[in-house]
N, C-alpha and C positions, 0 to 999 in steps of 0.2 A: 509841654507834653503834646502840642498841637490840637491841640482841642476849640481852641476860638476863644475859651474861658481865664479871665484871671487868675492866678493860685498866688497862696499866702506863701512871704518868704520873711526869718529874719535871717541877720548876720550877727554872730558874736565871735569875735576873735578867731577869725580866718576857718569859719564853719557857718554853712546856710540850712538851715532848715527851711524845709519845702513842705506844705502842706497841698499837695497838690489834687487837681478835682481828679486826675485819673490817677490809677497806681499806688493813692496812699500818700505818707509819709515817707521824705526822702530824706538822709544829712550827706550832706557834700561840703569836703575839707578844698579849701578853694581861697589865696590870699595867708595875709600872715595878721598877726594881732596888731593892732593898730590903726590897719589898713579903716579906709573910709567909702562905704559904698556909695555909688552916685546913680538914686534912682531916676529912670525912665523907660519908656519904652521901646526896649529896643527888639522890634520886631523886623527881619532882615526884608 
């Protein structure tokens, strides 16, 4: 959200929820069941 700040994510079966510091609560369908996330930061 561009804010500087970390926000909470998980993944469950090709769905992320975001708890993010601006805006709330997000769910974003993204990926398929199985898939495997690989966290880092990826800040462009």
């Amino acid at each position: 959200d561009g804010d500087g700040k970390a926000d909470q994510a998980v993944y469950r079966d090709g769905t992320w929820y975001q708890n993010r510091s601006v805006g709330g609560f997000n769910v974003a369908f993204f990926g398929l069941p199985g898939d495997k996330p690989v966290p880092a930061g990826y800040i462009p």
